[in-house]
PyMOL Python script that loads the backbone (N, CA, C, O; Angstrom):
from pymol import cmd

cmd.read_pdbstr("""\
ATOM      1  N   UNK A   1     -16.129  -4.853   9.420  1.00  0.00           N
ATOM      2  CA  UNK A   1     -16.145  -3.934  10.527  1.00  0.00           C
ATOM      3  C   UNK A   1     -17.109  -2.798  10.254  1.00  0.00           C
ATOM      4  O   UNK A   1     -17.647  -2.214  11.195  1.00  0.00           O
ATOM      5  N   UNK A   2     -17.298  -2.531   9.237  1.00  0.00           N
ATOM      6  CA  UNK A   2     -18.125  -1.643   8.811  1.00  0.00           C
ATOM      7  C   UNK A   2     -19.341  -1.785   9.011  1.00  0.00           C
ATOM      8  O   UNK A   2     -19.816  -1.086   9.905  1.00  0.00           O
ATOM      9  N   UNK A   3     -20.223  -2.680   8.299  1.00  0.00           N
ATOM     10  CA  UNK A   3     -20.985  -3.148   8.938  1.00  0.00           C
ATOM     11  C   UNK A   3     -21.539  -3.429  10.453  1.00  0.00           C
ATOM     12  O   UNK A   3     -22.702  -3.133  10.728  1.00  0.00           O
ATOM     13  N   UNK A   4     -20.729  -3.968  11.356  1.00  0.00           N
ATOM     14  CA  UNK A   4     -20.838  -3.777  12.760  1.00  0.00           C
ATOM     15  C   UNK A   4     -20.978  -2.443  12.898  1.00  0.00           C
ATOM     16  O   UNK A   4     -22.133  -2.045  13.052  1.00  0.00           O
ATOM     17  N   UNK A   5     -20.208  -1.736  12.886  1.00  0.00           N
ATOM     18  CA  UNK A   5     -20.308   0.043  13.401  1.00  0.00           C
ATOM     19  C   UNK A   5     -21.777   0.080  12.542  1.00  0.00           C
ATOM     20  O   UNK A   5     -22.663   0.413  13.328  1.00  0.00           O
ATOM     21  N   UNK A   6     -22.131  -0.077  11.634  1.00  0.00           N
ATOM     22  CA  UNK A   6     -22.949   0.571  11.044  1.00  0.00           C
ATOM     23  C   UNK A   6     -24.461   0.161  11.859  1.00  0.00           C
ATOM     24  O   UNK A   6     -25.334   0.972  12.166  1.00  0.00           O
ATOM     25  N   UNK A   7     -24.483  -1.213  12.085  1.00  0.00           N
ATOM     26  CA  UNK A   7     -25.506  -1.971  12.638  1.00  0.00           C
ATOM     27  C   UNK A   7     -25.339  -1.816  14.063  1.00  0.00           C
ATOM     28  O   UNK A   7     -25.701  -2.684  14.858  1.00  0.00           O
ATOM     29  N   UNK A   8     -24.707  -0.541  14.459  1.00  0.00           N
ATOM     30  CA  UNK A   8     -24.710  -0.594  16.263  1.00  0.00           C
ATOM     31  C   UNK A   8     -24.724   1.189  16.798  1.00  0.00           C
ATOM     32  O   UNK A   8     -24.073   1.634  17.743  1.00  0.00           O
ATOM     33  N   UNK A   9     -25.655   1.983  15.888  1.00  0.00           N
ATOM     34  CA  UNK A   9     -26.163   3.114  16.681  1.00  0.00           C
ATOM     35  C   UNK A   9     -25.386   3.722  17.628  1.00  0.00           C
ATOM     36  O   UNK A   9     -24.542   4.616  17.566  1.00  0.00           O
ATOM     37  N   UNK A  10     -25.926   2.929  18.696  1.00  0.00           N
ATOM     38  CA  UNK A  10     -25.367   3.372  20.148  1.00  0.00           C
ATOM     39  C   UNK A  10     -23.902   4.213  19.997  1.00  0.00           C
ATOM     40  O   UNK A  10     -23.700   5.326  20.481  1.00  0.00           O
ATOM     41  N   UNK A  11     -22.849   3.357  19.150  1.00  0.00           N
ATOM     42  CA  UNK A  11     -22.094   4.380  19.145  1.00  0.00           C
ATOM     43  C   UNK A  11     -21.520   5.557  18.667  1.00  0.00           C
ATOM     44  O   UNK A  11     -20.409   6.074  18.780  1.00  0.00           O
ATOM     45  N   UNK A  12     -22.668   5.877  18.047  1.00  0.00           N
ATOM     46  CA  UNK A  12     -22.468   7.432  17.787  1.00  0.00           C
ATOM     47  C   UNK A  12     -21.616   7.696  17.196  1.00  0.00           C
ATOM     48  O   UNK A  12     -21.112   8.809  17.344  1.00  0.00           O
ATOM     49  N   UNK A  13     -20.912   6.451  15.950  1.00  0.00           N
ATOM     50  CA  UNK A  13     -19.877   7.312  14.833  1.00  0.00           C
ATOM     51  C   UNK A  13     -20.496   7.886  14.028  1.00  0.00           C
ATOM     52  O   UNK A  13     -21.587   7.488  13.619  1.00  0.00           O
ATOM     53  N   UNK A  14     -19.849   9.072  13.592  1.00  0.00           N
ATOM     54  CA  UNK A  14     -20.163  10.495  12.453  1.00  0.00           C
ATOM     55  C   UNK A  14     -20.022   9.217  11.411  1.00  0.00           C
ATOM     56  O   UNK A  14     -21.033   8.820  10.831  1.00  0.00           O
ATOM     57  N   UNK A  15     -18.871   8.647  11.212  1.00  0.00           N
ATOM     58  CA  UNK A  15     -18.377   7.931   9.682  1.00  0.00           C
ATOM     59  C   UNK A  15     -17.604   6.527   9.693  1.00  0.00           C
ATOM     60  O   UNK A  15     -16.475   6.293   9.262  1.00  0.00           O
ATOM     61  N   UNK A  16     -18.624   5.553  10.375  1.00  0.00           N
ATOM     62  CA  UNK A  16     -18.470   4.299  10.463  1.00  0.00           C
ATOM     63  C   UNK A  16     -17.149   3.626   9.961  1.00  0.00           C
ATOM     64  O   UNK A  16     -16.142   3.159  10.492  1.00  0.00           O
ATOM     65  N   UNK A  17     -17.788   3.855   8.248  1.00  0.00           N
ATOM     66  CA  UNK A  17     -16.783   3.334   7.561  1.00  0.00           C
ATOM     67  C   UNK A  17     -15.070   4.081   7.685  1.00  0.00           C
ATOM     68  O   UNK A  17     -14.033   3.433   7.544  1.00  0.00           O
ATOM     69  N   UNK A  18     -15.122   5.033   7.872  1.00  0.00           N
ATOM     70  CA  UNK A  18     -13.689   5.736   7.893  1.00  0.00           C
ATOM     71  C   UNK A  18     -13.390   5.057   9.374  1.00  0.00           C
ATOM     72  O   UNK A  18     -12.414   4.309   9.428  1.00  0.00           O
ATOM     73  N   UNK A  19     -14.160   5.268  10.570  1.00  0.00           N
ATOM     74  CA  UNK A  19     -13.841   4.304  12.196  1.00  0.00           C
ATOM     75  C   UNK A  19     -13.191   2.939  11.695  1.00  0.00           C
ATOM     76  O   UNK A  19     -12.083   2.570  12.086  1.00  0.00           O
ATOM     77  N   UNK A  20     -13.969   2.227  10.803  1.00  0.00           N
ATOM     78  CA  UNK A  20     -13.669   0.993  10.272  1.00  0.00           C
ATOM     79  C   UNK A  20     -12.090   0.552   9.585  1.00  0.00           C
ATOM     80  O   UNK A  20     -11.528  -0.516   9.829  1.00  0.00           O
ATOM     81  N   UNK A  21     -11.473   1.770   8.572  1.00  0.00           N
ATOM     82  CA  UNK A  21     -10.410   1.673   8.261  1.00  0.00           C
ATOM     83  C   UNK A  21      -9.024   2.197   8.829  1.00  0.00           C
ATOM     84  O   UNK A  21      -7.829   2.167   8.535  1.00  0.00           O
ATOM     85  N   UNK A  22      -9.951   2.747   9.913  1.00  0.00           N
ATOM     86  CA  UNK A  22      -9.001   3.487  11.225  1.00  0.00           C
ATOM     87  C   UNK A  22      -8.447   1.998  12.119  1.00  0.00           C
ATOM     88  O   UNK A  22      -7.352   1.444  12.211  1.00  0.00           O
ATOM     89  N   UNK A  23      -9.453   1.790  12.538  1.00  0.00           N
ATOM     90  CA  UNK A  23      -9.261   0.060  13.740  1.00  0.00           C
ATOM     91  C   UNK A  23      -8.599  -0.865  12.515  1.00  0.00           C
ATOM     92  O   UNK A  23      -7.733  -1.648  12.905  1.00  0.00           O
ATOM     93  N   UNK A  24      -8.923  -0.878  10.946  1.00  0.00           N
ATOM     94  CA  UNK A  24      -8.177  -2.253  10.362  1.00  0.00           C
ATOM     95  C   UNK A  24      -6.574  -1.700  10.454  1.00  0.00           C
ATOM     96  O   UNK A  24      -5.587  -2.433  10.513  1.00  0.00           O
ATOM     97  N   UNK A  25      -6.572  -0.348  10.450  1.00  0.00           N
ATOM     98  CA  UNK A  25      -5.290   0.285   9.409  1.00  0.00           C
ATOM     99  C   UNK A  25      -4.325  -0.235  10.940  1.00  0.00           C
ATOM    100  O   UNK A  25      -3.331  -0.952  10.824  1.00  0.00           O
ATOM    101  N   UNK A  26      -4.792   0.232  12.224  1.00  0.00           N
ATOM    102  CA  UNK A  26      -4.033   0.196  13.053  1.00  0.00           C
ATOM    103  C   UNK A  26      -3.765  -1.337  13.501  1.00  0.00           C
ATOM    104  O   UNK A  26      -2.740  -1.582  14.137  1.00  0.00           O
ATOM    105  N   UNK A  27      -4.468  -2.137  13.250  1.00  0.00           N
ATOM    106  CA  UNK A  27      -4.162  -3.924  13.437  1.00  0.00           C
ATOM    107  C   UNK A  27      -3.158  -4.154  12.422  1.00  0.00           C
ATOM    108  O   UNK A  27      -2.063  -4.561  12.810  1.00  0.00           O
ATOM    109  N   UNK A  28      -3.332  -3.976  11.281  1.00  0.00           N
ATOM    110  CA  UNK A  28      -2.133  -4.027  10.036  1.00  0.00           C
ATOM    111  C   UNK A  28      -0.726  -3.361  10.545  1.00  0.00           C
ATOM    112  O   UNK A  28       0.386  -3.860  10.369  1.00  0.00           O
ATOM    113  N   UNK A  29      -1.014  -2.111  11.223  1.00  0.00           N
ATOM    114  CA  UNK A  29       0.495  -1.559  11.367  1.00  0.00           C
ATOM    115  C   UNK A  29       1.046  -2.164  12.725  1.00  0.00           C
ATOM    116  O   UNK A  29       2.254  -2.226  12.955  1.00  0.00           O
ATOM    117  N   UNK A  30       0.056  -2.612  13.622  1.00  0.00           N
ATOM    118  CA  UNK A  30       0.725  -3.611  14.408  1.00  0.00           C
ATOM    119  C   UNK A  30       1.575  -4.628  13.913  1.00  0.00           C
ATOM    120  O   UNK A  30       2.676  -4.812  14.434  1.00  0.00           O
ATOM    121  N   UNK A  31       1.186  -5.293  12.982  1.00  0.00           N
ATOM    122  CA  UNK A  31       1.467  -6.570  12.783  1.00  0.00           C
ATOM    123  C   UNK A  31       2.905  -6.289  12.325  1.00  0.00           C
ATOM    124  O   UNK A  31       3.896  -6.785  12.860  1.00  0.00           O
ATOM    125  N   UNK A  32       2.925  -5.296  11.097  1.00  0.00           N
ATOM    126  CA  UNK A  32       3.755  -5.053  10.380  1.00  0.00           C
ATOM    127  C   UNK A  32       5.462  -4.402  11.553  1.00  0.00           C
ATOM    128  O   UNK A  32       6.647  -4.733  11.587  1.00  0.00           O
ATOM    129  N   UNK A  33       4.713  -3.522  12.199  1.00  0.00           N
ATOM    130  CA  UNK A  33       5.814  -2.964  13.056  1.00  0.00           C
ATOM    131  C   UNK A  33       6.325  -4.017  14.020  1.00  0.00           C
ATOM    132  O   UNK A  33       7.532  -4.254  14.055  1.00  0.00           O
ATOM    133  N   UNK A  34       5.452  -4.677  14.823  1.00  0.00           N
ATOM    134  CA  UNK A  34       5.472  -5.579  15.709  1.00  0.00           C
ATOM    135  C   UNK A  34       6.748  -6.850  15.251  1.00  0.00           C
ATOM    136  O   UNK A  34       7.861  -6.999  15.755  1.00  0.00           O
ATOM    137  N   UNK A  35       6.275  -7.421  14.439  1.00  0.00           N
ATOM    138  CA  UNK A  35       6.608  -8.657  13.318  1.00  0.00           C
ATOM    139  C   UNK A  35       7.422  -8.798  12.167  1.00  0.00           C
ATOM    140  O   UNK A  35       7.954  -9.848  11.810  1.00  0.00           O
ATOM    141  N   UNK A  36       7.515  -7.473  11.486  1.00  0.00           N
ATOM    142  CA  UNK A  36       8.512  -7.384  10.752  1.00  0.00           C
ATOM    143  C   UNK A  36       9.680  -6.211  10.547  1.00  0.00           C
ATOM    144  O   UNK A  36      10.603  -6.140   9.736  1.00  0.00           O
ATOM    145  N   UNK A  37       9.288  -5.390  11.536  1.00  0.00           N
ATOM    146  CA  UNK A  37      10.587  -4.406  12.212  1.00  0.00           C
ATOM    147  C   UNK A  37      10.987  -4.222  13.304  1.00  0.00           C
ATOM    148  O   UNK A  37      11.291  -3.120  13.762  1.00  0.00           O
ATOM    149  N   UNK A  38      11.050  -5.417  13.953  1.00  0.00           N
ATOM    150  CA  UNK A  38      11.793  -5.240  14.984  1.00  0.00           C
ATOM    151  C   UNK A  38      11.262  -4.392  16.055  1.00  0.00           C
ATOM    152  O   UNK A  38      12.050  -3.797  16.791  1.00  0.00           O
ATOM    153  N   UNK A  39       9.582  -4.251  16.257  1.00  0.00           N
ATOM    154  CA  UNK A  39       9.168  -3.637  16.989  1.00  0.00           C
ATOM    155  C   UNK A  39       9.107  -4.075  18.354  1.00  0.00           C
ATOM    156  O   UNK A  39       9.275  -3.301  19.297  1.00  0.00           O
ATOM    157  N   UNK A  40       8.856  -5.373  18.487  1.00  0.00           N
ATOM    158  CA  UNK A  40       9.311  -6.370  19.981  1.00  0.00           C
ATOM    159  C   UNK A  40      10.422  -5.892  20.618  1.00  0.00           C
ATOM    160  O   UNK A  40      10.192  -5.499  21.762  1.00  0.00           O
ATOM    161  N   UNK A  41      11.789  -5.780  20.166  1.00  0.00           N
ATOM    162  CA  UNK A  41      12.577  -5.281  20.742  1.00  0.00           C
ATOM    163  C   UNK A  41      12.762  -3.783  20.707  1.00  0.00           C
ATOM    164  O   UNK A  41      13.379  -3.259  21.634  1.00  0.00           O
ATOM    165  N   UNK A  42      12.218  -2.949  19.590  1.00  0.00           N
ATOM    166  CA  UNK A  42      12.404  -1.364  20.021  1.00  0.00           C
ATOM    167  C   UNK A  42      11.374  -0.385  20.775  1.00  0.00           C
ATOM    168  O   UNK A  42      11.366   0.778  21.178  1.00  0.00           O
ATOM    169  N   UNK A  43      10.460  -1.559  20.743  1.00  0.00           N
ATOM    170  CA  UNK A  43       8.875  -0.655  21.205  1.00  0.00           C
ATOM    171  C   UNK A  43       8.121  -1.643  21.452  1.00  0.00           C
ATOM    172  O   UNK A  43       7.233  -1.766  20.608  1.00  0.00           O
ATOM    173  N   UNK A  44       8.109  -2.471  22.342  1.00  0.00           N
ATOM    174  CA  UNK A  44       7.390  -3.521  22.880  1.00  0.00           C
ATOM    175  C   UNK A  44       5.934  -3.110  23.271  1.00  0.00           C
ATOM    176  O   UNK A  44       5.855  -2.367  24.249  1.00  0.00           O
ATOM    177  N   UNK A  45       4.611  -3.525  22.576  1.00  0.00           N
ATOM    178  CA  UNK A  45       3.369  -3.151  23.074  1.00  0.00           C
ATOM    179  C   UNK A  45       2.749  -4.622  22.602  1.00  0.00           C
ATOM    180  O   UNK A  45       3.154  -5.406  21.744  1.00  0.00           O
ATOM    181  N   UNK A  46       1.495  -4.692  23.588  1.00  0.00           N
ATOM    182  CA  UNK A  46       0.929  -6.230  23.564  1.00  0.00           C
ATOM    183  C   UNK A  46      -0.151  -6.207  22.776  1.00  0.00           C
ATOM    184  O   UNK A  46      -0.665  -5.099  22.631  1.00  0.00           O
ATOM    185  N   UNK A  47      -0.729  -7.276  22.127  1.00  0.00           N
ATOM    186  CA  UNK A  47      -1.829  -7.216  21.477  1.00  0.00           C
ATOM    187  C   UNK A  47      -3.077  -6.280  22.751  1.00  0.00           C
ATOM    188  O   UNK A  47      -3.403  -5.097  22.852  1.00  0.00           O
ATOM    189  N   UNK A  48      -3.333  -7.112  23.264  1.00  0.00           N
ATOM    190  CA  UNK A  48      -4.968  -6.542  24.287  1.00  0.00           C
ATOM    191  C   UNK A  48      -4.248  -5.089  24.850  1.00  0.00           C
ATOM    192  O   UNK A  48      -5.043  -4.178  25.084  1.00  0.00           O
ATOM    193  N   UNK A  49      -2.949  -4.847  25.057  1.00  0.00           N
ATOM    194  CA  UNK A  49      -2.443  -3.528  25.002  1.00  0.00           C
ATOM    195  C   UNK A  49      -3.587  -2.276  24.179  1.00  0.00           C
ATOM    196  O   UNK A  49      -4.512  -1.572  24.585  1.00  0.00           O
ATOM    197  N   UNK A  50      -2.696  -2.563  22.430  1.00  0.00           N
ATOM    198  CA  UNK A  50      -3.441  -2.216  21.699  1.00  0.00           C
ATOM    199  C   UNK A  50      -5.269  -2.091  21.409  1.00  0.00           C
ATOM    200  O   UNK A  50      -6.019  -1.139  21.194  1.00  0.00           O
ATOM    201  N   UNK A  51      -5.417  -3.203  21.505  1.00  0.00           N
ATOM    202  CA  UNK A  51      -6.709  -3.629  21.016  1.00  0.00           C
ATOM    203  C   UNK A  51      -7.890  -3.163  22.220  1.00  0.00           C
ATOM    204  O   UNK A  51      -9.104  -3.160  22.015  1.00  0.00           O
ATOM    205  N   UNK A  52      -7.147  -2.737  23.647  1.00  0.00           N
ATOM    206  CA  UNK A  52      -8.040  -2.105  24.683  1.00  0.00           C
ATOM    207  C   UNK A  52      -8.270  -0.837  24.207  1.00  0.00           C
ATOM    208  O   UNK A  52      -9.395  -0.381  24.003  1.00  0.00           O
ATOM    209  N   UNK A  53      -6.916  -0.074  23.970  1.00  0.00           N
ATOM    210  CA  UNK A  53      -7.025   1.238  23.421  1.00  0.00           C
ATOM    211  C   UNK A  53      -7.976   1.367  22.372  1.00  0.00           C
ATOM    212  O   UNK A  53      -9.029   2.004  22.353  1.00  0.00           O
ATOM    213  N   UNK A  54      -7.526   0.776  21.645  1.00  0.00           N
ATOM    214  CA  UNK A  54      -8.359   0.713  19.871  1.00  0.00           C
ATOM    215  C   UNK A  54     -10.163   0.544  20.453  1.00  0.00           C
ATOM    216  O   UNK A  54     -10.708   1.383  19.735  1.00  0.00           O
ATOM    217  N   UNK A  55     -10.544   0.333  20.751  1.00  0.00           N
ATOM    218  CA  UNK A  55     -12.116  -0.502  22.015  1.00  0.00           C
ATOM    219  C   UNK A  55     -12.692   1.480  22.715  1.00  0.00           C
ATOM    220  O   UNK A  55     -13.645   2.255  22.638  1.00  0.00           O
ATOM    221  N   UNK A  56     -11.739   1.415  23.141  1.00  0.00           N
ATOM    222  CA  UNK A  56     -11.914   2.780  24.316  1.00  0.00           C
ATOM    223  C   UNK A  56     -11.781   3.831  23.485  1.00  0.00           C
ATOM    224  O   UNK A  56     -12.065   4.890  24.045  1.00  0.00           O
ATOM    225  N   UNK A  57     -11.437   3.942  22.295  1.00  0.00           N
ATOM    226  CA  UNK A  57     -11.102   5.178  21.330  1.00  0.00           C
ATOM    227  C   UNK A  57     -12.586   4.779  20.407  1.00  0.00           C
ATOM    228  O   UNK A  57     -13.471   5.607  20.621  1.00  0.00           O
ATOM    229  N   UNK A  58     -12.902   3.904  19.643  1.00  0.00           N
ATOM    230  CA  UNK A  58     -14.469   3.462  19.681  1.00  0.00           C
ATOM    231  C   UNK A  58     -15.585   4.013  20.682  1.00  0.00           C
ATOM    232  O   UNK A  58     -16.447   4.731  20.175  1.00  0.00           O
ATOM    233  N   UNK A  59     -15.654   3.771  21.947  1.00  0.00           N
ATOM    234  CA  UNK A  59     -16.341   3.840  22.784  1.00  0.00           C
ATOM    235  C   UNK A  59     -16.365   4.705  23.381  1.00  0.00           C
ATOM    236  O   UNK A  59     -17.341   4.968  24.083  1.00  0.00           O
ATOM    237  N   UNK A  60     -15.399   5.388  23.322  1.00  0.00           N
ATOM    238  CA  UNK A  60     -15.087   7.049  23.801  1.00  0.00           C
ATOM    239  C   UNK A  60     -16.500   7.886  23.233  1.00  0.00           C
ATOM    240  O   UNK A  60     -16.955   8.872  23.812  1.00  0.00           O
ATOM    241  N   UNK A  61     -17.090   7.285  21.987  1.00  0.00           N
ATOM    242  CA  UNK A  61     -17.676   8.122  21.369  1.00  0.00           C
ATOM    243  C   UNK A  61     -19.373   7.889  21.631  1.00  0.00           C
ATOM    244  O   UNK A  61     -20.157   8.721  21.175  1.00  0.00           O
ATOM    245  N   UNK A  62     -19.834   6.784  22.342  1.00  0.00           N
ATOM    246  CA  UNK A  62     -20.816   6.387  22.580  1.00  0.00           C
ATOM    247  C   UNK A  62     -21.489   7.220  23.976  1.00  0.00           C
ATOM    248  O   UNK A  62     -22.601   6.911  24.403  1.00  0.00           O
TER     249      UNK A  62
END
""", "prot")
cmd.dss("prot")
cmd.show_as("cartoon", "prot")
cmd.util.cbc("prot")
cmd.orient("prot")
């Protein structure tokens, strides 16, 4: 991911790599909350849910 941000200008991250462990950190805590605590039933959110936000918080910055 790093790489991508890094090789794509246009969007105007200050610190690629930190953007980079921001978007992995938040796919990991999906998974984890989602999948192994019972997040389906206490806090139901959808993948493309997430992953639009995660896109538009990126692109916010371009």
């Amino acid at each position: 991911m790093s790489e991508y941000f890094l090789s794509h200008p246009e969007l105007k991250l200050n610190d690629p790599d930190a953007i980079a462990q921001i978007f992995f950190g938040s796919l990991v805590s999906y998974i984890v909350v989602q999948e192994m605590l019972y997040g389906k039933e206490l806090m139901p959110l959808s993948r493309a849910r997430l992953l639009d936000s995660l896109i538009g918080l990126v692109l916010c910055n371009a």
